[in-house]
C-alpha positions, 0 to 999 in steps of 0.5 A, a space after each residue: 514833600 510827598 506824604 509819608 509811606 503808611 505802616 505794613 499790611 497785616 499780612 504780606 501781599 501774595 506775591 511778596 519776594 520776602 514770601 516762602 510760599 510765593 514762586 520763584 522768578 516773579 520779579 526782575 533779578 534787579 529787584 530781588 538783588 535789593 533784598 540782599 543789600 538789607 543783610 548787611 550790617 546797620 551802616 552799610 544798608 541802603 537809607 531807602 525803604 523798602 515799599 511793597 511792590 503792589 503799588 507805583 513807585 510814586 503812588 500816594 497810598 504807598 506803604 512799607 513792605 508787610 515782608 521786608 518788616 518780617 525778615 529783617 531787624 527793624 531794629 538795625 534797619 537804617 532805612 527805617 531810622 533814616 525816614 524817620 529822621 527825615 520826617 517820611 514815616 511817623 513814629 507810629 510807623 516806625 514802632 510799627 514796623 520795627 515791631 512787626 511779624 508776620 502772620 505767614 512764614 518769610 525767609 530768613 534772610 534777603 539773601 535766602 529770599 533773593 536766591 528763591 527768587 531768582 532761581 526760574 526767572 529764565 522760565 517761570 512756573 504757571 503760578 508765577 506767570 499768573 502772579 505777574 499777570 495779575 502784577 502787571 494790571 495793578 502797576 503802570 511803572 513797570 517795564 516788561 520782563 523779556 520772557 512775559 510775551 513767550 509765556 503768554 503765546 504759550 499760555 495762548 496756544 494751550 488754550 
């Protein structure tokens, strides 16, 4: 068994989806389709957690996304009762984490979170290609985004 995921950060990370000040289109759609899925009631929630997206999927350090504790119910988080359950949180994660708030705003919901994101994935803003760059140094597991080489030959020809 791998070792459990550790509590959320103080804070959410800059880049967080779960954000209101992070830009649009950082993620891929697929990523921010997930945060939908959280919305929905109890028993038709994913049994996964959601991790934040500062680590490798499989990274030892893992821990539980600071902005998904913030936006949604702990209380009625599935994934949360189910890794408890299977021994993958402490309990001292899940209180927590069911217990968490965050000390900058979040959208209300995944879906409002998830329609933010989505919106300039075809053409991300400068602040959102400078949060991807600095993403893409920091995970070894992620797959290129199509639009990253146009924005970086862009970013290279204006310098």
């Amino acid at each position: 068994m791998s070792s459990p995921l550790r509590q959320p950060a103080p804070r959410p990370c800059d880049s967080c989806p779960y954000r209101r000040d992070v830009p649009s289109g950082v993620w891929a759609h697929e990523e921010y389709e997930k945060l939908r899925r959280y919305d929905a009631p109890t028993v038709e929630q994913p049994p996964g957690l959601f991790q934040c997206h500062q680590n490798d999927q499989n990274s030892t350090v893992s821990r539980i996304c600071a902005g998904w504790a913030g936006c949604h119910d702990g209380q009625h988080l599935l994934a949360l009762r189910v890794a408890l359950l299977e021994g993958r949180i402490s309990q001292e994660t899940f209180t927590a984490t069911s217990g968490y708030h965050s000390p900058v705003p979040l959208f209300a919901s995944g879906r409002e979170a998830a329609d933010h994101g989505q919106a300039e994935i075809p053409r991300p803003g400068q602040e959102a290609a400078r949060l991807i760059g600095k993403i893409s140094q920091i995970r070894t597991d992620l797959r290129p985004l199509p639009h990253l080489p146009q924005q970086s030959a862009k970013s290279e020809e204006e310098r």
